[in-house]
C-alpha positions as CSV (number, residue, x, y, z in Angstrom):
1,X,-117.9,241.8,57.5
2,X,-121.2,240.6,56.5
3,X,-122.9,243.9,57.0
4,X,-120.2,245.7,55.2
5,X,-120.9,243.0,52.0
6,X,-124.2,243.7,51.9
7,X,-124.0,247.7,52.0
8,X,-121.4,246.9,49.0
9,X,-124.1,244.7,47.0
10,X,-126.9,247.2,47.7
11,X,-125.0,250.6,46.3
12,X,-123.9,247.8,43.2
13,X,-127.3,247.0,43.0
14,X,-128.8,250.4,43.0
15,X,-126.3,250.9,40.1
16,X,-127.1,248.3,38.2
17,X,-131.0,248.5,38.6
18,X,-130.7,252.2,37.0
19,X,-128.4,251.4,34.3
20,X,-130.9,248.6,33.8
21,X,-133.7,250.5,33.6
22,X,-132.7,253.1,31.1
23,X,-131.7,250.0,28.6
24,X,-135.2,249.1,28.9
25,X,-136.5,252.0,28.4
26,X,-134.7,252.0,24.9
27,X,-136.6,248.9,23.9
28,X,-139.9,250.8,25.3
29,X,-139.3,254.2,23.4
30,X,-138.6,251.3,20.3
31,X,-141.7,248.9,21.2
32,X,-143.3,249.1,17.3
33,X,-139.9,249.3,15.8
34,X,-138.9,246.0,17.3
35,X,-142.4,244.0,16.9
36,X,-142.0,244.9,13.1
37,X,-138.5,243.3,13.4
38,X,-140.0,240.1,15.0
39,X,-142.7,240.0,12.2
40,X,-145.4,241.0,14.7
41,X,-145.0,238.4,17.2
42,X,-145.1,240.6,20.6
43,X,-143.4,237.5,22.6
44,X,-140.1,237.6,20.7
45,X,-140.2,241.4,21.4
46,X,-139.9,240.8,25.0
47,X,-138.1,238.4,25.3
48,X,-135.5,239.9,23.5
49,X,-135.4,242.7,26.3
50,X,-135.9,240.6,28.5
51,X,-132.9,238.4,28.1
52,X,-130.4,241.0,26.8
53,X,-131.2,243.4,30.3
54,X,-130.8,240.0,32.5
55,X,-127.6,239.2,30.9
56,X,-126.5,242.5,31.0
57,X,-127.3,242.9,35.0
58,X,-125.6,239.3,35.4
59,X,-122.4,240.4,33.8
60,X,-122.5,243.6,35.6
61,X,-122.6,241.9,39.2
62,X,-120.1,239.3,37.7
63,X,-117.5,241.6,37.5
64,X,-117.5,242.8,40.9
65,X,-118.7,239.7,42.7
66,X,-117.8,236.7,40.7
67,X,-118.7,234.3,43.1
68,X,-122.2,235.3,43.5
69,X,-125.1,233.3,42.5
70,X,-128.0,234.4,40.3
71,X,-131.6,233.2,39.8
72,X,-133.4,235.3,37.3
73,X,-136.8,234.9,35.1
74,X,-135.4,234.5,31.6
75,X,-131.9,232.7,32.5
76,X,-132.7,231.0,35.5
77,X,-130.6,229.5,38.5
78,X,-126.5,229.9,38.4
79,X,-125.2,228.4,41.8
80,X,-122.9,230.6,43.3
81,X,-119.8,230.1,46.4
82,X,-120.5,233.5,48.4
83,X,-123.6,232.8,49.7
84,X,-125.2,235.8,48.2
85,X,-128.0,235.8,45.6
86,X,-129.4,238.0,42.5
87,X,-132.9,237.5,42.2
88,X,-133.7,239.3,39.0
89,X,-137.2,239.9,36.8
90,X,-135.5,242.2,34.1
91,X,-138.9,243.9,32.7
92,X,-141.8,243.2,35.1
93,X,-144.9,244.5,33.5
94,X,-145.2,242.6,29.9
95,X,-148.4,243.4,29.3
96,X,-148.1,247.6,30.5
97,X,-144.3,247.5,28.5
98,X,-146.1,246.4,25.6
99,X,-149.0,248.6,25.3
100,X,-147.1,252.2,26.0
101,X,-148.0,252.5,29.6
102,X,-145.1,253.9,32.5
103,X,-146.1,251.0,34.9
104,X,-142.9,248.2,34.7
105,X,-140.2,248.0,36.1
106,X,-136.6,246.6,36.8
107,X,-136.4,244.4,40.1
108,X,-133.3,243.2,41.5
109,X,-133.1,241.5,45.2
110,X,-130.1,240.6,46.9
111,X,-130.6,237.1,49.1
112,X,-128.3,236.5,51.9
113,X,-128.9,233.3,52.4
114,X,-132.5,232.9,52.4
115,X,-133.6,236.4,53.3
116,X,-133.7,239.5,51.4
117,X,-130.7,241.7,52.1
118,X,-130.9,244.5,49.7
119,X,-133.5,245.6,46.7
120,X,-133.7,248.0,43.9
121,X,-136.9,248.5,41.8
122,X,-136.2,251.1,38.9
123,X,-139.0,252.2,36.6
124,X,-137.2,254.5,34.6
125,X,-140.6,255.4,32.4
126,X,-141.9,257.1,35.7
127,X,-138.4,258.0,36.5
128,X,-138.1,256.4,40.0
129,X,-136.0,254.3,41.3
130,X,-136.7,252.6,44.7
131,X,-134.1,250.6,47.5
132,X,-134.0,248.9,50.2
133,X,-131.7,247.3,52.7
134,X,-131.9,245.4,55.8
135,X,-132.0,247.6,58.7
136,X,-131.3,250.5,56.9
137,X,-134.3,251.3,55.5
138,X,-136.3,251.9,52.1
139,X,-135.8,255.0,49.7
140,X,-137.8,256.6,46.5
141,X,-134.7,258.8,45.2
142,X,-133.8,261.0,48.0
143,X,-136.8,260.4,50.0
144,X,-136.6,258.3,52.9
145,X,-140.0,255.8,53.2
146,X,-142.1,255.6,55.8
147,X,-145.7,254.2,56.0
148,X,-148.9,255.9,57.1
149,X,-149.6,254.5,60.4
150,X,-152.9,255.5,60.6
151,X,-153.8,254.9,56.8
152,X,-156.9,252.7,57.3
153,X,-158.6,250.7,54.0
154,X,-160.9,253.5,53.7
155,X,-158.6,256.2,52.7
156,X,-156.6,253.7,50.9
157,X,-156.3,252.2,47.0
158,X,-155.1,248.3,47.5
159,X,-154.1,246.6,44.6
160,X,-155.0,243.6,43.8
161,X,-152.7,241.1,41.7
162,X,-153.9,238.1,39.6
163,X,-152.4,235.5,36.7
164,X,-153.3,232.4,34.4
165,X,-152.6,230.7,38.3
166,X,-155.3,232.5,39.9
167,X,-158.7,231.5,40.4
168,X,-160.9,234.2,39.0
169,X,-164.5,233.2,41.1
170,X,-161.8,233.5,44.5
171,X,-160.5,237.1,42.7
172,X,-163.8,237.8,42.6
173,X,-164.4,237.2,46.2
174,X,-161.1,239.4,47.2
175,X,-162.1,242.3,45.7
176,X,-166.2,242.2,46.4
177,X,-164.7,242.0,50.4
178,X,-162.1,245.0,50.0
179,X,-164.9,247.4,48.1
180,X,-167.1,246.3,51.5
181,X,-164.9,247.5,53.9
182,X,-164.3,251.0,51.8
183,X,-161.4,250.3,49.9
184,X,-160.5,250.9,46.3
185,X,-159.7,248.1,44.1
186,X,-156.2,249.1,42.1
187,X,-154.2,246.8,39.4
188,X,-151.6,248.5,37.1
189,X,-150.1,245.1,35.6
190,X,-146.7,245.3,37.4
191,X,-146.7,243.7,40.9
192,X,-142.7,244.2,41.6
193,X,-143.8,248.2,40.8
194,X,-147.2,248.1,43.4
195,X,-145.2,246.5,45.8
196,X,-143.0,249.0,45.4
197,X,-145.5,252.0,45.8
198,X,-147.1,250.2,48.8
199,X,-143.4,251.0,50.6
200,X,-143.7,254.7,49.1
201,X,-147.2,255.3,50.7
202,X,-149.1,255.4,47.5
203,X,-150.5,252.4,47.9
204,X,-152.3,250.9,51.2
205,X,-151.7,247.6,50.4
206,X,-151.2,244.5,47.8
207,X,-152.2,241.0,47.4
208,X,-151.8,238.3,44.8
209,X,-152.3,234.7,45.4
210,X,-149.2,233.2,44.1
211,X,-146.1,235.6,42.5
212,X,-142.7,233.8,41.7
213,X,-139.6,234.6,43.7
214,X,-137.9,237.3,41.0
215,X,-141.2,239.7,41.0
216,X,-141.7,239.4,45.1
217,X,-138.4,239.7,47.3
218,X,-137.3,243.3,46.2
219,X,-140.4,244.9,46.7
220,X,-141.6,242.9,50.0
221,X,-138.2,244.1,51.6
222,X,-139.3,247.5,50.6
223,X,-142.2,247.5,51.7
224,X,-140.7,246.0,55.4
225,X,-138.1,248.4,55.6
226,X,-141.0,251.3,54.9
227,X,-142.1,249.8,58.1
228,X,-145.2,248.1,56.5
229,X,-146.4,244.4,57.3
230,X,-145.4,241.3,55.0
231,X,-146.4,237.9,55.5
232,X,-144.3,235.3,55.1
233,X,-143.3,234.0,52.1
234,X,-141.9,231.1,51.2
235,X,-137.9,230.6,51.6
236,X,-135.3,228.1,49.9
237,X,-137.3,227.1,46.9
238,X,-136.6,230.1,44.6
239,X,-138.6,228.2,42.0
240,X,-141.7,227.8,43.4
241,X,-143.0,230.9,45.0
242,X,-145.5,231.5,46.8
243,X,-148.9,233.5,48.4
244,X,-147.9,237.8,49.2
245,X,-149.5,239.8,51.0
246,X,-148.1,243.3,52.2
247,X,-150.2,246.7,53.7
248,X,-149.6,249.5,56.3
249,X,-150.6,248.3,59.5
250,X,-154.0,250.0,59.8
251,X,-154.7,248.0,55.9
252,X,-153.2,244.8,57.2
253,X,-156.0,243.5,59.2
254,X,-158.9,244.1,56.5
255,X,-156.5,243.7,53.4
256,X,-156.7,240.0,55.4
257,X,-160.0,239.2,55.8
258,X,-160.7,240.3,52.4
259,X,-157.8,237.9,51.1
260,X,-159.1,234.8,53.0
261,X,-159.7,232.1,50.6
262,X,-157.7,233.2,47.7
């Protein structure tokens, strides 16, 4: 029964993420139009999207599973009775979103329990949509993932991801260590999305010091069910988050090293 509610919650989720997606990419295609409407203040811009998406997914999983619980960015934690949760960040990717680039993204998580059951990462402005479930594997579209075994760090780009909480001299550190051992340092703003293209094979790997819960669990079971390497990452306080570090296994071990410290 329980694997039967989960395959229910990730085909809703997939759904939702999509239909997600393209209402943000309204407010994209509309960016100046709406900053004009918010007298030029870029935060109420967001924020606007962000909270009208979130309550849109919210309602959307509502209907179908009204005892499920929710934890999400911009409305925060609503307890639920099933023992399932929606873990959503409804535009990752302010500062990309804001400025005309492709690189955000939708992310949506499904927790059973503690764990990640089920994902779906949509980024309609590159139009792909990415998910996940537990023990059934990681798609992009119609593609089914699977990680480079033998991708090593010297064939690889790694992004690296950084905020307000990191420490910029340790940052400094990460990246002087990955460009040692021959890899390519690579940010594009949205860690839910790199995440993401880490489990499609476009990535070899991704680190960031600290991400909160909502931009981390969809993409890390991605990038698990691609058959890449996670590390842990903290469970039962949604709230606090927590170090990530993900890579194909011929990454991991230098994607490590190069991490120590941060």
């Amino acid at each position: 029964m329980r694997a039967a509610a989960i395959a229910e919650r990730a085909a809703l989720a997939e759904r939702i993420a999509a239909d997600a997606g393209r209402r943000a990419l309204g407010f994209w295609h509309r960016r100046g139009e709406l900053v004009s409407e918010a007298k030029g203040d870029v935060r109420d811009v967001v924020s606007r999207a962000d909270r009208e998406i979130e309550a849109a997914i919210r309602e959307a999983v509502s209907r179908d599973f009204p005892q499920d619980g929710f934890f999400g960015e911009e409305l925060g934690a609503e307890p639920g009775k099933s023992g399932f949760i929606w873990v959503i960040d409804p535009i990752d990717g302010t500062t990309p979103f804001l400025a005309g680039h492709a690189t955000w993204c939708v992310s949506i998580a499904v927790l059973a329990g503690e764990r990640p059951a089920a994902a779906a990462i949509a980024a309609p402005a590159l139009d792909a949509l990415w998910v996940a479930r537990r023990g059934g594997g990681a798609w992009l579209g119609s593609r089914r993932l699977a990680v480079d075994p033998q991708l090593g760090i010297g064939g690889a780009m790694v992004a690296i991801g950084a905020s307000h909480r990191s420490d910029p001299a340790a940052m400094g550190r990460v990246i002087e260590r990955l460009m040692e051992r021959g890899g390519i340092y690579y940010r594009n703003g949205s860690g839910a999305l790199m995440l993401a293209q880490v489990g499609a094979g476009q990535l070899g790997g991704y680190f960031e010091p600290h991400m909160y819960s909502w931009d981390a669990m969809a993409g890390l079971l991605i990038v698990e069910e691609a058959g890449g390497r996670v590390g842990p990452y903290p469970a039962g306080s949604l709230d606090a988050g927590g170090r990530v570090i993900a890579a194909t296994p011929g990454v991991w071990d230098d994607l490590v090293a190069a991490s120590e410290g941060a």
